[in-house]
C-alpha angles and dihedrals in degrees: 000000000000093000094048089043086055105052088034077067098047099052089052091052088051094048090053098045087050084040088055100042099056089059097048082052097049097052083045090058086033093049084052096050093049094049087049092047090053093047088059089045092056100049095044090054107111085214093061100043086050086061095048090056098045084054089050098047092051098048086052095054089042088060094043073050108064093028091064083045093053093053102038080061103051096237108118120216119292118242145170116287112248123204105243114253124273125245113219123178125200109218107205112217097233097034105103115226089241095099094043085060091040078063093046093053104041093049094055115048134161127263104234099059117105134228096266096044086049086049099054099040079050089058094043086050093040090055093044084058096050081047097049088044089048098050087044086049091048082073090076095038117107115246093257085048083046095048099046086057093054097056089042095052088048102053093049081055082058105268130144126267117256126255122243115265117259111235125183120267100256087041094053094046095053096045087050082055103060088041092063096045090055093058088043088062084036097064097029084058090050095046083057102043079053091251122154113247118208102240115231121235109240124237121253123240120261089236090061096048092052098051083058 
């Protein structure tokens, strides 16, 4: 009978704590839903809502305030420093360094110079950039491009103009072939677009030459 008193006992004291503790869990939910319900009150309230714009409305006049103040002073509106920004230059490899002291130059002059000196030292540096871009541009160029701009570049420093390259006899006389079919089409397109076509002298007969 001890043993059946007892557990009968225990299992009372566990039906009241659980008892106990489900009370204790249902004011605390009870206590949550009430704050919450409170909060949206709060904010729903028209007199509520009427404060925070009139919060909102002050703190905007105090800063036009202070920025008319701020400019009727002279003193402009203080803001963070900023470092100043960096400068960074990209050197090419095969560019020279010919056109970065054209710039250089060109950026610091002397005082005393006139408009037309600084014109024409502006034209001489001008034509050494388009040089300098030309000679980096000549990397892309194919060998018979490379070759016409050295000839051309040599004849304006005073050189004589190349000769002709001698070709065999068969190899001339075709070339000369298909040069005179191409101005046949040539003029026969321009005939039918309605172009004028420059008419070639005719040669005069050997006979008639020799009785001269």
């Amino acid at each position: 009978m001890k043993e059946d008193v007892n557990g009968d006992e225990i299992r009372e004291a566990l039906y009241k704590n659980l008892k106990a503790l489900d009370r204790k869990e249902v004011a605390l939910n009870d206590g949550e839903r009430t704050r919450v319900e409170k909060k949206k009150r709060k904010q729903t309230d028209p007199t509520n809502l009427q404060k925070a714009k009139k919060k909102k409305s002050s703190c905007e006049k105090s800063n036009q305030n202070i920025s008319k103040a701020c400019t009727n002073s002279g003193d402009p509106i203080r803001r963070p420093h900023r470092p100043p920004p960096k400068i960074i230059e990209f050197n090419e490899p095969g560019k020279s360094n010919k056109i970065r002291e054209s710039h250089r130059d060109s950026r610091q002059r002397p005082r005393g110079m006139t408009e037309n000196q600084s014109s024409d030292e502006d034209e001489s540096d001008f034509l050494s950039m388009a040089r300098d871009v030309k000679e980096f541009g000549m990397t892309g160029f194919i060998k018979k491009e490379r070759r016409k701009y050295e000839q051309q570049k040599a004849q304006s420093l005073g050189a004589k103009a190349p000769k002709g390259q001698k070709l065999p006899y068969k190899i001339l006389m075709s070339v000369n072939k298909v040069k005179l079919q191409r101005e046949k089409k040539k003029e026969t397109m321009d005939r039918a677009m309605g172009m004028a076509t420059k008419k070639k002298a005719k040669k005069k007969d050997k006979t008639n030459t020799s009785n001269k």
